[in-house]
BAPALO-354024 format. One record per residue (C-alpha): residue in one letter; chain; x, y, z. Coordinates in steps of 0.5 Angstrom, whole numbers. Each point is the difference from the previous one (the first is absolute). Example, Ala and Ser with C-alpha at 12.3 -4.5 7.8 and 13.67 -1.06 7.14 Angstrom:
# BAPALO-354024
+-----+-------+-------+-------+-------+
: res : chain :    xx :    yy :    zz :
+-----+-------+-------+-------+-------+
:   a :     A :    25 :    -9 :    16 :
:   s :     A :     2 :     7 :    -2 :
+-----+-------+-------+-------+-------+
END
This chain:
# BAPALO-354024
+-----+-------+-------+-------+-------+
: res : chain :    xx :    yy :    zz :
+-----+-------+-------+-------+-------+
:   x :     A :   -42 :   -55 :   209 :
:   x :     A :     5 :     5 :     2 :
:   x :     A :     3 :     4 :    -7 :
:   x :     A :     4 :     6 :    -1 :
:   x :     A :    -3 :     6 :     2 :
:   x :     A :    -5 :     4 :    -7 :
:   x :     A :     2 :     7 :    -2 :
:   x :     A :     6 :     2 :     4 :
:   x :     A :     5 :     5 :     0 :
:   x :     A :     7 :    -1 :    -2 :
:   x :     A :     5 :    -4 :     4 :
:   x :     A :     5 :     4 :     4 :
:   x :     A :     6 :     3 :    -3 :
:   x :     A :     5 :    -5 :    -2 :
:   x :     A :     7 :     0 :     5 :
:   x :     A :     6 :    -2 :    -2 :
:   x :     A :     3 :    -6 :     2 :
:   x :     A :     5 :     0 :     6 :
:   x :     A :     7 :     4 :    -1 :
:   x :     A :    -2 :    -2 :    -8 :
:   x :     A :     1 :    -8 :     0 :
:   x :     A :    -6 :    -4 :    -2 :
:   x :     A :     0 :    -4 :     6 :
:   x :     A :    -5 :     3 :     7 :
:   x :     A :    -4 :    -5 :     5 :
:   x :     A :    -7 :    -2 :    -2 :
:   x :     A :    -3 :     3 :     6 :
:   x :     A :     3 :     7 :    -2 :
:   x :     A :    -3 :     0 :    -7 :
:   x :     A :    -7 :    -3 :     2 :
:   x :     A :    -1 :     6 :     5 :
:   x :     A :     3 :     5 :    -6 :
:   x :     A :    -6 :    -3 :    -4 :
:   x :     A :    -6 :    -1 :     4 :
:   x :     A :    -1 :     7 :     2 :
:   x :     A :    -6 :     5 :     0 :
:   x :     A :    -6 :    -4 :    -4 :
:   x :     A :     4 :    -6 :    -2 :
:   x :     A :     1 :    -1 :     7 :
:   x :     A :    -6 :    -5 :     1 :
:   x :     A :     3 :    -4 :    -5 :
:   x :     A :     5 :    -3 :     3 :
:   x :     A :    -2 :    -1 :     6 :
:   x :     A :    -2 :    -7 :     0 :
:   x :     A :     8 :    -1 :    -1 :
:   x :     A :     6 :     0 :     6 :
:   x :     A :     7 :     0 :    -1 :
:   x :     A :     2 :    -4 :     6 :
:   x :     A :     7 :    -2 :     1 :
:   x :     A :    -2 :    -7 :    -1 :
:   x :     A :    -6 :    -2 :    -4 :
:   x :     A :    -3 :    -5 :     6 :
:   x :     A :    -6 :     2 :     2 :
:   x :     A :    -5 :    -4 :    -5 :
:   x :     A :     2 :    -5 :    -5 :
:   x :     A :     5 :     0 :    -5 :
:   x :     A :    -2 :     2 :    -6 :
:   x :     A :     4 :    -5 :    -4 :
:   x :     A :    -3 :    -6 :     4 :
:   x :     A :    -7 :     1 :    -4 :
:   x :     A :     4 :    -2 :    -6 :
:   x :     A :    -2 :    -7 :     3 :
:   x :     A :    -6 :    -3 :    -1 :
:   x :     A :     0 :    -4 :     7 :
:   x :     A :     0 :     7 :     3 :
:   x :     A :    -4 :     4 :    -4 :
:   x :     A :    -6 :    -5 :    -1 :
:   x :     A :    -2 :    -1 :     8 :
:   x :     A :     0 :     8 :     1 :
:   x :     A :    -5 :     1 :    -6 :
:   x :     A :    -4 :    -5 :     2 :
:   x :     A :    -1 :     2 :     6 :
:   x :     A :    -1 :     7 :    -3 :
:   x :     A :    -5 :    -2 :    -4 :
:   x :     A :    -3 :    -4 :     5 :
:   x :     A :    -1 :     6 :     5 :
:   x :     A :    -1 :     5 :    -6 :
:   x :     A :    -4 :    -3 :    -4 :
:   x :     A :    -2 :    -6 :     2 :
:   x :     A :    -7 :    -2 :    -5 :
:   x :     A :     4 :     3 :    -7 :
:   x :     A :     4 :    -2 :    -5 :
:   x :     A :     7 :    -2 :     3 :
:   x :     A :     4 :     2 :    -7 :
:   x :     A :    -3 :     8 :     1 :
:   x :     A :     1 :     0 :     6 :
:   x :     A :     8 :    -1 :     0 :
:   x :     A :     0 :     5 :    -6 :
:   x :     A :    -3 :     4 :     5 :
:   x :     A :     6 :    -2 :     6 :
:   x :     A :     5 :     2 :    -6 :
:   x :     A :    -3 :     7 :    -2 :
:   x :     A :     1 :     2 :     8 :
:   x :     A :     6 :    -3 :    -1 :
:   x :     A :     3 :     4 :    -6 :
:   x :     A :    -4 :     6 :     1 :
:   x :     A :     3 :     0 :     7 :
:   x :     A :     8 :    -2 :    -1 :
:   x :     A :     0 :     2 :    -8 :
:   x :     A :    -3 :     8 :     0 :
:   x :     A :     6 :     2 :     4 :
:   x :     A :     6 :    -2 :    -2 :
:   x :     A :    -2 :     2 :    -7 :
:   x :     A :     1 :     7 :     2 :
:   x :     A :     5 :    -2 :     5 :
:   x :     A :     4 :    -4 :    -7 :
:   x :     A :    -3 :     5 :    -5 :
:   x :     A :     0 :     8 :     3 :
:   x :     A :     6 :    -3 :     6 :
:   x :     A :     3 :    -4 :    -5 :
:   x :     A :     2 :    -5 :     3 :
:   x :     A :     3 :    -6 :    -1 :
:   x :     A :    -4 :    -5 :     4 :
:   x :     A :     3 :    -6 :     3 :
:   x :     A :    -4 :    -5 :    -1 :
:   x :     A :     2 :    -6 :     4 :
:   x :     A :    -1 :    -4 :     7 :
:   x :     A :     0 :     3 :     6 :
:   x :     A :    -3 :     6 :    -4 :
:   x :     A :    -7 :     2 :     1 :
:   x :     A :    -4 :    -4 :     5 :
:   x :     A :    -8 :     0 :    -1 :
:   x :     A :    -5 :     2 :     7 :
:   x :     A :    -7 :    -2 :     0 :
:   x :     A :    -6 :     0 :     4 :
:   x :     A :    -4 :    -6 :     3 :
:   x :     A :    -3 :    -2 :    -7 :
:   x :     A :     7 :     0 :    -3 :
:   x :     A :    -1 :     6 :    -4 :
:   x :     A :     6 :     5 :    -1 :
:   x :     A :    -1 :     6 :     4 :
:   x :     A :     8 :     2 :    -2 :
:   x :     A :     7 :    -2 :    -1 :
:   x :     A :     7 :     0 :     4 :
:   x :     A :     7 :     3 :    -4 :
:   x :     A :     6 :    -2 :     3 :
:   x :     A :     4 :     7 :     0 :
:   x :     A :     7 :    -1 :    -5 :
:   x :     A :     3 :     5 :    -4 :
:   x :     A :    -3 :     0 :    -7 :
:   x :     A :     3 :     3 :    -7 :
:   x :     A :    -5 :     7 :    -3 :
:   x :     A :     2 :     2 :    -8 :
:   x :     A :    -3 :     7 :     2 :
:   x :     A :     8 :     1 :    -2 :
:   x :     A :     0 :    -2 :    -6 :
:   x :     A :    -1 :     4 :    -7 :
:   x :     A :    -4 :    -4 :    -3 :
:   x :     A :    -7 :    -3 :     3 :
:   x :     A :     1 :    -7 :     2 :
:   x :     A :    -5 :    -6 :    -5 :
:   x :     A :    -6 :    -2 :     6 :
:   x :     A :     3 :    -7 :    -1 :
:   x :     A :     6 :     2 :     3 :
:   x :     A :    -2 :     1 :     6 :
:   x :     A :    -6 :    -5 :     1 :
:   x :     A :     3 :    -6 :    -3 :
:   x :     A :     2 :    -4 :     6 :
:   x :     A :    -8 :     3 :     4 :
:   x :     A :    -3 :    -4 :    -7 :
:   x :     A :     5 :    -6 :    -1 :
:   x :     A :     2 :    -1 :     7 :
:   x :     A :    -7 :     0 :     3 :
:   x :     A :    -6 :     1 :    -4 :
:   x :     A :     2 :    -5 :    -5 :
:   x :     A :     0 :    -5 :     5 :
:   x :     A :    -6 :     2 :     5 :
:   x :     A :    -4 :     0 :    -6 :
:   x :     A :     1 :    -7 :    -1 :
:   x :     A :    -1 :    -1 :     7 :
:   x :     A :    -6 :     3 :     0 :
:   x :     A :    -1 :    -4 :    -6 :
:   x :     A :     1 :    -6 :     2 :
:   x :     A :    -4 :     1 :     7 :
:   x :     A :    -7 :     2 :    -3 :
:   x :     A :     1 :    -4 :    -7 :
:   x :     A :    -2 :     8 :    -3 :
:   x :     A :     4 :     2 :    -7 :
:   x :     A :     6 :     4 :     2 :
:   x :     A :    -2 :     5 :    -6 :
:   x :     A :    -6 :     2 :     6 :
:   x :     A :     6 :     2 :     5 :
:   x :     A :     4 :     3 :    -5 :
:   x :     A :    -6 :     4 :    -2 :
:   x :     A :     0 :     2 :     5 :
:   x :     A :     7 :     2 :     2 :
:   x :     A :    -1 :     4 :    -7 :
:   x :     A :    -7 :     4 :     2 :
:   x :     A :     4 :     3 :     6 :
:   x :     A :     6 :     2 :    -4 :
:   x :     A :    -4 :     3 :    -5 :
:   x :     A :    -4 :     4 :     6 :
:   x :     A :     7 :     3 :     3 :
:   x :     A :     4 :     2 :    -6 :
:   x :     A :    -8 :     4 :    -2 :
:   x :     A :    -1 :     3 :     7 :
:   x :     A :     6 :     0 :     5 :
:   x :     A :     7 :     1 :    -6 :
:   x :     A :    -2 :     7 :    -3 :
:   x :     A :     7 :     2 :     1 :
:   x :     A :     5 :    -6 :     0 :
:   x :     A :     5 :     0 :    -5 :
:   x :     A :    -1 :    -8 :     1 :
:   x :     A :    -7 :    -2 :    -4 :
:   x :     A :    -3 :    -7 :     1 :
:   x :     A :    -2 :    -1 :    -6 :
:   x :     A :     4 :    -5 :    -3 :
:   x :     A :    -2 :    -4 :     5 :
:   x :     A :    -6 :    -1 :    -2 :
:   x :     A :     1 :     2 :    -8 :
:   x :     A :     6 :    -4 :    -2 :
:   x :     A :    -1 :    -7 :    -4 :
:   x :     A :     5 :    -3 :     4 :
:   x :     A :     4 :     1 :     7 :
:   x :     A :     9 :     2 :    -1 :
:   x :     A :     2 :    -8 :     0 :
:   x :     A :    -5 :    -1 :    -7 :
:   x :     A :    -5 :    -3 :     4 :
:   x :     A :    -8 :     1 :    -1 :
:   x :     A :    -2 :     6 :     5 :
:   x :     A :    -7 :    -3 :     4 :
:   x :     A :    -1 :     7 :     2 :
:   x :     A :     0 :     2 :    -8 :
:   x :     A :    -7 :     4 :    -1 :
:   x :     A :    -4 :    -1 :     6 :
:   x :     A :    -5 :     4 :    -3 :
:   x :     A :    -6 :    -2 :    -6 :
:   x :     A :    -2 :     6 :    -5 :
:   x :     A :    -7 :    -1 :     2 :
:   x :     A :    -3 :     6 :     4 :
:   x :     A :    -4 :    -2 :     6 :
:   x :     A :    -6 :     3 :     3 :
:   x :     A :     3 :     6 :     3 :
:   x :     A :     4 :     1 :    -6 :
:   x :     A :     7 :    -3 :     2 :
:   x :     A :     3 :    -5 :    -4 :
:   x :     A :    -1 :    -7 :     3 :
:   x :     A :     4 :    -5 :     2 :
:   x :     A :     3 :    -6 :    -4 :
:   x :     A :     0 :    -5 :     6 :
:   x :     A :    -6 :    -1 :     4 :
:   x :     A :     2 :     1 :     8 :
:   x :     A :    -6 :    -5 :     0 :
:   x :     A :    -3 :     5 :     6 :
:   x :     A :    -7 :     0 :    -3 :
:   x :     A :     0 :    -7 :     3 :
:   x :     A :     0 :     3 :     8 :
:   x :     A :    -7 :     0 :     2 :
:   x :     A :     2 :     6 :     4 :
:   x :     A :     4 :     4 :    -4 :
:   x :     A :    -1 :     6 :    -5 :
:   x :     A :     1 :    -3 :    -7 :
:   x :     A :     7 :     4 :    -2 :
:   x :     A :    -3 :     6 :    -5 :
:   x :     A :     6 :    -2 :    -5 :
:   x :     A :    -2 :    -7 :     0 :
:   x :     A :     0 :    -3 :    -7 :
:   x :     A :    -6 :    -4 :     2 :
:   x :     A :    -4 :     7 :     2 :
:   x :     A :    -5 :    -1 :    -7 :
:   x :     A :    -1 :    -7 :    -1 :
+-----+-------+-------+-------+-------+
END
């Protein structure tokens, strides 16, 4: 799986926002950001004027959509294996790819993301594995003005509410797994970003996956995605099993709560 780069240095210098307003074209900012060593981080992602290329991002929340293109990947990719483990798998390509670089364009950018239809759109390959993600160009609001560093919610509560919310019950639905695998998940690669990537962002992830409950008082799914159990190589373990131990052809991930039974 892709996953943001280890042991990189620094961001490049912070610019501040066009003739100071708090407005500037993502393309813009996307190229302020992935520079140098991060460069390869958000390659899989194209600014395009109009995010058509692949399948719009918003259609998956619908299991009718999701359901064939999962089947057809299990099918081709791991055709004697569990299909539950197999999705699990579709989806950390999918949020490692979409999801690692828009938390330091929303974190160390930050940007305000407009999550809606019509904004991104998913690209893969002949087994309908992501491979990458359009972004339709618009003018996009930054706090890299404001005095005081703006709460992480702020600036991914719609990514969370408007998209991942309803994709995780799509994904859901579609395979019959828990939805605390797909959120587990979704928490796992938080977690790595904010240790690895955000060393000097004035946004932290960490209530993301800290906070109890979400701004509107409902329960935070991606609360905790870690256990305090320590796993082989002495990292903390996760909470939620990804279930990759059951792909024959798969390496059992070295966090997996199920390493020592």
């Amino acid at each position: 799986m892709m996953s943001a780069p280890h042991n990189q240095s620094n961001l490049p210098p912070r610019q501040p926002s066009i003739n100071g307003t708090e407005s500037k074209l993502l393309s813009e900012i996307k190229a302020q950001v992935f520079q140098g060593p991060y460069q390869g981080l958000g390659e899989r992602h194209h600014v395009t004027a109009d995010a058509k290329a692949g399948i719009d991002c918003f259609d998956l929340h619908d299991p009718e959509c999701l359901s064939p293109l999962l089947d057809h990947y299990c099918k081709m990719k791991y055709p004697n294996d569990d299909r539950r483990a197999a999705v699990s798998m579709w989806s950390q390509w999918y949020f490692g790819l979409l999801l690692s670089p828009m938390l330091v364009m929303g974190a160390w950018g930050e940007v305000v993301l407009p999550f809606q239809a019509g904004f991104v759109s998913m690209k893969s390959d002949d087994v309908n594995c992501p491979v990458g993600f359009d972004l339709t160009d618009r003018h996009v609001r930054q706090t890299v003005t404001d005095p005081v560093a703006p709460c992480s919610w702020a600036h991914f509560d719609d990514l969370i509410s408007m998209h991942l919310t309803p994709l995780i019950m799509s994904l859901s639905t579609s395979s019959k797994v828990s939805p605390k695998v797909f959120w587990s998940n979704v928490g796992v690669l938080i977690a790595y970003v904010e240790k690895h990537v955000l060393k000097d962002s004035r946004i932290s992830l960490v209530p993301l996956i800290s906070d109890a409950k979400r701004p509107d008082d409902m329960r935070n799914p991606l609360a905790n995605p870690y256990s305090t159990k320590q796993s082989e190589d002495g990292s903390l373990s996760r909470r939620v099993c990804c279930l990759r131990y059951l792909l024959t052809s798969v390496k059992i991930c070295p966090t997996c709560p199920l390493a020592k039974l």
